[in-house]
C-alpha positions in Angstrom: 266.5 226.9 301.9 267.4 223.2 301.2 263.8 223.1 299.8 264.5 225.6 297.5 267.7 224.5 296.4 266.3 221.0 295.5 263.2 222.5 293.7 265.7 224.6 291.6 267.9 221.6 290.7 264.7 219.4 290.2 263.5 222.1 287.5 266.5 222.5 285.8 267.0 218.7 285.3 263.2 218.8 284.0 264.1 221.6 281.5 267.0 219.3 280.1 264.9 216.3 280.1 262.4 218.6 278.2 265.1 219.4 276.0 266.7 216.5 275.2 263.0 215.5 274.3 262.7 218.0 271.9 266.1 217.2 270.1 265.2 213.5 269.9 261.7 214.3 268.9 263.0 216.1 265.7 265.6 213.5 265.1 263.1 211.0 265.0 261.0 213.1 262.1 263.8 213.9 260.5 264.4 209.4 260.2 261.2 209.2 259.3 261.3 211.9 256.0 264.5 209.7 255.4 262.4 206.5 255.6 258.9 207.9 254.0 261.8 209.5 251.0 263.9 206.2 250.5 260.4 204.2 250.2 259.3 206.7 247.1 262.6 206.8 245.7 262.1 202.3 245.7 258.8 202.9 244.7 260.0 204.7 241.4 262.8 202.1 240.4 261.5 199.2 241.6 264.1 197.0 241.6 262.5 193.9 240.4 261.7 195.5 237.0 265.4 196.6 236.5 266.7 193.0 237.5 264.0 191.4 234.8 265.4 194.4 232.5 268.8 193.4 233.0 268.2 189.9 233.0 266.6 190.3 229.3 269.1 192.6 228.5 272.4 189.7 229.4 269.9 186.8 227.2 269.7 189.4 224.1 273.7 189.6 224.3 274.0 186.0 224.6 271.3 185.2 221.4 273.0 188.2 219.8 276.9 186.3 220.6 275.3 183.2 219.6 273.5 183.9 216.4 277.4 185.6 215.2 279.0 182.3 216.4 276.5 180.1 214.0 276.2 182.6 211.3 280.1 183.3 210.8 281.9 181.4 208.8 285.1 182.5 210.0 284.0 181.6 213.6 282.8 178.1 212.1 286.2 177.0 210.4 287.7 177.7 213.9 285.3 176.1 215.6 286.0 173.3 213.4 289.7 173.2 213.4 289.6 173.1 216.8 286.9 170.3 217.6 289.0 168.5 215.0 291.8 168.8 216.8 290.7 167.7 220.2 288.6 164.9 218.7 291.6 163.7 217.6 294.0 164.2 220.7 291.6 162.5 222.4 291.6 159.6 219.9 294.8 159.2 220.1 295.1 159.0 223.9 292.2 156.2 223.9 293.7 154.3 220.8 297.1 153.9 223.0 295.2 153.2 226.0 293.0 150.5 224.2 296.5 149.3 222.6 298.3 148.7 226.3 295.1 147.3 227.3 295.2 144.4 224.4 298.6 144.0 224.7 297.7 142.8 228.5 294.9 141.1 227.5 296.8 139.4 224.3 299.8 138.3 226.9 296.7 136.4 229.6 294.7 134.7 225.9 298.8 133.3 225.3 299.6 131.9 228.9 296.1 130.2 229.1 296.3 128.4 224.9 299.8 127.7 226.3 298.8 125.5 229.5 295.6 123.8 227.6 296.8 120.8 225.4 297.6 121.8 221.9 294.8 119.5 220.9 292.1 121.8 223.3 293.4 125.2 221.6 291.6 125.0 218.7 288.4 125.0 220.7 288.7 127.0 223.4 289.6 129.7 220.6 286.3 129.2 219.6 283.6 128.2 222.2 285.0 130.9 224.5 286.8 133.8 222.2 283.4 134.3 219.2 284.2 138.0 218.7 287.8 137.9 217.8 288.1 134.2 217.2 289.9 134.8 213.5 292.7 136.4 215.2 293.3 134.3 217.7 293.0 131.4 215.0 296.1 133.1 213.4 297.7 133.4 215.9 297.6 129.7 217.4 300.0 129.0 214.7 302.4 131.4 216.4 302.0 130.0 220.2 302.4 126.5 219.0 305.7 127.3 217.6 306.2 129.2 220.7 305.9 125.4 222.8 308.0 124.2 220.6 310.9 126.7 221.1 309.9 126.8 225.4 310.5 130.2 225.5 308.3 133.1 226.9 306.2 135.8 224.9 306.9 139.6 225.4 304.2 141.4 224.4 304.8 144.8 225.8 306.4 146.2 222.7 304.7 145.8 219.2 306.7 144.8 216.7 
């Protein structure tokens, strides 16, 4: 009887095998219609046409947005107004740089004509100072009366 009983239970766990079998059998053609659809459905768009499509599409806009920009005169005058502008913020920021620069510069050219002999001055100004050497010519005048008084220079603010 026990060799019945296992032959019964062996069967039966054969018939699920074989079913189970069957289910996964159609789930795996069922993937596969999925797969073989999905491939067609890539086939017909193909992806790499619309990205070149849309990728002409953007670079018409932008020529498009760019030939309004040049043509427009309105657009021009702002354009205009506003490089202006920042061309000469800009400016103004450098100019006061170069300005607090000089005035450093202008302070180190006055202690060195001041501890050469007044004699020297003259030519130092102009062996060693060529580009701006009329201006520091003028103003030799000014740090020789500035021995004779024996006090210091303040450059930081113009006058």
């Amino acid at each position: 009887m026990q060799d019945q009983t296992s032959l019964i239970v062996l069967g039966i766990y054969t018939l699920i095998y074989l079913i189970v079998f069957l289910i996964q059998r159609t789930e795996i053609n069922k993937l596969k219609e999925i797969n073989s659809s999905m491939k067609t459905f890539m086939d017909i768009f193909k992806v790499d046409e619309i990205k070149k499509y849309v990728e002409l599409r953007n670079e018409r806009v932008m020529m498009d947005a760019e030939k309004f920009v040049l043509d427009h005169d309105k657009v021009k005058e702002i354009m205009k107004i506003s490089i202006e502008e920042t061309v000469g913020h800009l400016g103004d920021i450098y100019f006061k740089q170069l300005l607090e620069q000089n005035r450093e510069m202008l302070g180190i050219i006055i202690s060195v004509l001041r501890s050469l002999p007044k004699e020297e001055r003259l030519g130092f100004v102009k062996s060693r100072l060529k580009i701006n050497q009329e201006v520091y010519i003028r103003m030799l005048e000014d740090v020789n009366d500035l021995d004779e008084d024996e006090s210091d220079v303040d450059i930081s603010k113009p006058k």
